[in-house]
Every structure is written in C-alpha cells, then in structure tokens.
C-alpha positions in Angstrom: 15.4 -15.2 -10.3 15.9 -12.6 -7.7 14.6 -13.2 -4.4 11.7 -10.4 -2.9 14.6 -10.0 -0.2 17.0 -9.2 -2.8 15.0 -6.8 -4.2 14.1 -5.1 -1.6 17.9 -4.1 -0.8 18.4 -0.5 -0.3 15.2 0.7 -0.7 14.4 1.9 2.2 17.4 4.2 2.0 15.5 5.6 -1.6 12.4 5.7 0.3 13.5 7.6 3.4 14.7 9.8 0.7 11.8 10.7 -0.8 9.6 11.0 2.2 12.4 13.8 3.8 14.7 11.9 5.7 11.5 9.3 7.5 13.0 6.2 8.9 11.7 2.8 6.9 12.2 -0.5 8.3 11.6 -3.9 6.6 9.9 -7.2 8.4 9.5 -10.1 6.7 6.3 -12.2 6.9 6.4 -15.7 7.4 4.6 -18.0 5.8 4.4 -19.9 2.3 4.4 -16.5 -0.1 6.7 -14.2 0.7 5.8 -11.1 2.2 7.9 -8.0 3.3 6.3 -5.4 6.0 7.4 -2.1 4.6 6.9 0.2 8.0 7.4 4.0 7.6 7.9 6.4 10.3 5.3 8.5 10.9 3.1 6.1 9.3 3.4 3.3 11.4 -0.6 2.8 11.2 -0.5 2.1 7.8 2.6 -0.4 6.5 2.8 -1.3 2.8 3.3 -5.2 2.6 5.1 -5.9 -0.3 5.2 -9.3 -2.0 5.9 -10.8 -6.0 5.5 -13.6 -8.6 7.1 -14.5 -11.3 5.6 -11.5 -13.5 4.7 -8.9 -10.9 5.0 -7.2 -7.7 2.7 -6.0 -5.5 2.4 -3.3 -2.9 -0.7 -3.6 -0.5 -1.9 -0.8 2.2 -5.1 -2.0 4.5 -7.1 0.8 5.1 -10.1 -0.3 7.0 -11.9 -3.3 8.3 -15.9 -3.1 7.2 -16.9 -3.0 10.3 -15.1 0.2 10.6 -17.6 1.4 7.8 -21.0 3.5 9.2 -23.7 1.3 7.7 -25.9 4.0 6.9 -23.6 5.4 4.5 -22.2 2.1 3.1 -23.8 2.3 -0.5 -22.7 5.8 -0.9 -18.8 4.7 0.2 -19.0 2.2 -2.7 -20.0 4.8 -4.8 -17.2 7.6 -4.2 -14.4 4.5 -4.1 -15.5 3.9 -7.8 -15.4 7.7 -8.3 -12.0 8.0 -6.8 -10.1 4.7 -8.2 -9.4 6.4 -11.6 -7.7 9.7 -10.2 -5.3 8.0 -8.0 -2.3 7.8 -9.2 -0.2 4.0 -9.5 -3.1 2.8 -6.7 -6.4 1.2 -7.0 -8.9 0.2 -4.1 -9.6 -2.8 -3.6 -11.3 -5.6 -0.8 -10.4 -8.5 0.3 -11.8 -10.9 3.3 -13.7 -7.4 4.4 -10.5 -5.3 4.3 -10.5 -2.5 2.6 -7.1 -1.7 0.8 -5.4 0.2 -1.4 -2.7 -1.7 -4.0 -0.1 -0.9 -6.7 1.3 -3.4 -9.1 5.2 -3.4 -11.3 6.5 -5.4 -13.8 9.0 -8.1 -12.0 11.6 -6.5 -13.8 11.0 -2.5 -12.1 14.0 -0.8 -11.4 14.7 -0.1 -7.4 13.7 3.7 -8.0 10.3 2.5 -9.5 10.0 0.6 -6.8 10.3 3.0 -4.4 8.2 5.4 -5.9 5.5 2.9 -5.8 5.7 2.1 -1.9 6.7 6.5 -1.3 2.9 7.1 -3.4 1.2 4.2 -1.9 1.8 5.7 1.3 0.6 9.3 0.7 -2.4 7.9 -1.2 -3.1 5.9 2.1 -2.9 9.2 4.0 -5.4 11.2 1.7 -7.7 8.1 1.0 -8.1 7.8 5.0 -8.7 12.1 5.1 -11.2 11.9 2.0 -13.1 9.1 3.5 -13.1 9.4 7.1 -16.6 10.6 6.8 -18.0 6.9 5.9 -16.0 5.7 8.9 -16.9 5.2 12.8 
C-alpha cells in the first residue's frame, strides 16, 4: 500500500493551481499515525492536516478552541453549525478535545486531483466558516 507521503506527491503543485498560483508546503507530523501539515499561503492560520488508513483519508482544518466561543451565545453556535453542516460542500463540522474543526473524508483509492480538490475546498470552507461565525467568537 502507498504511503500518505507517496500520495501526497505533487499535490501541492495541483493545489497551488487551483488557489491562483498560492504557494503550498508540506510538513510531516511526527508521531505514531501519520500526519502531513498541508500549509497554504495566505492561509497560514489555518493548515489542513492530512492523514489516512487503510480505507480512507482524512483532511482536518481547526477552526477554534472553545474557549474562543462567547459563552452567552454558545447554545445558539450549536445551533447554526447543525444548520450549516448540510450546505457545505465535501466538509462537515466537527469537535474534538474542545477544538472546533472542519473535516473531509476520500476513499483510499481518490485520484491526486480529488485529492486536491478536497484540501483547495476545505480551505475556502475554513475561510467562510470563520466569516459566518465570527459573531459567536471573542
């Protein structure tokens, strides 16, 4: 089986592609899964950090901490991310250990393009899921 490394050859020439020319660098992550930092730039705030198993992989973007959340509105922020999930396109909200995130999943077996497109509309759906909800942040 391919390696993530492997995989991830020459995509970030398709991704500079699609996002006009924006340079993309890859870092990997040590540590027992393997990881790959996926940094745009431009977008250096928000890397993608890409990572696979046997079956799938996976495209993560952090958003926010919850402590970045404004308490009073908590409940309501809940509320619109449920709202939102199903018109995002290839991304879903999610949480995990109180980070908020946004994540997009391919079959193992994606082509490089499909991969691409999945970190190029990650990272616009990062961008307009921080605008739309910046309200329900400090």
């Amino acid at each position: 089986m391919e390696s993530l490394r492997e995989r991830m050859e020459g995509l970030d020439a398709l991704i500079g592609a699609r996002l006009s020319g924006a340079a993309v660098s890859f870092q990997p992550i040590p540590g027992e899964v393997p990881v790959i930092q996926v940094v745009i730039g431009g977008r250096e705030e928000l890397p993608i950090f890409v990572t696979a198993s046997r079956a799938q992989i996976l495209c993560i973007c952090y958003l926010w901490t919850d402590g970045e959340v404004v308490a009073e509105r908590r409940a309501e922020l809940m509320e619109v991310l449920l709202e939102l999930n199903p018109t995002i396109p290839l991304s879903s909200f999610g949480r995990v250990d109180g980070r908020y995130l946004l994540f997009g999943a391919l079959s193992r077996e994606a082509r490089a393009e499909d991969i691409a497109d999945e970190i190029t509309t990650l990272s616009d759906n990062a961008l307009d899921a921080l605008d739309a909800l910046a309200v329900y942040l400090a």
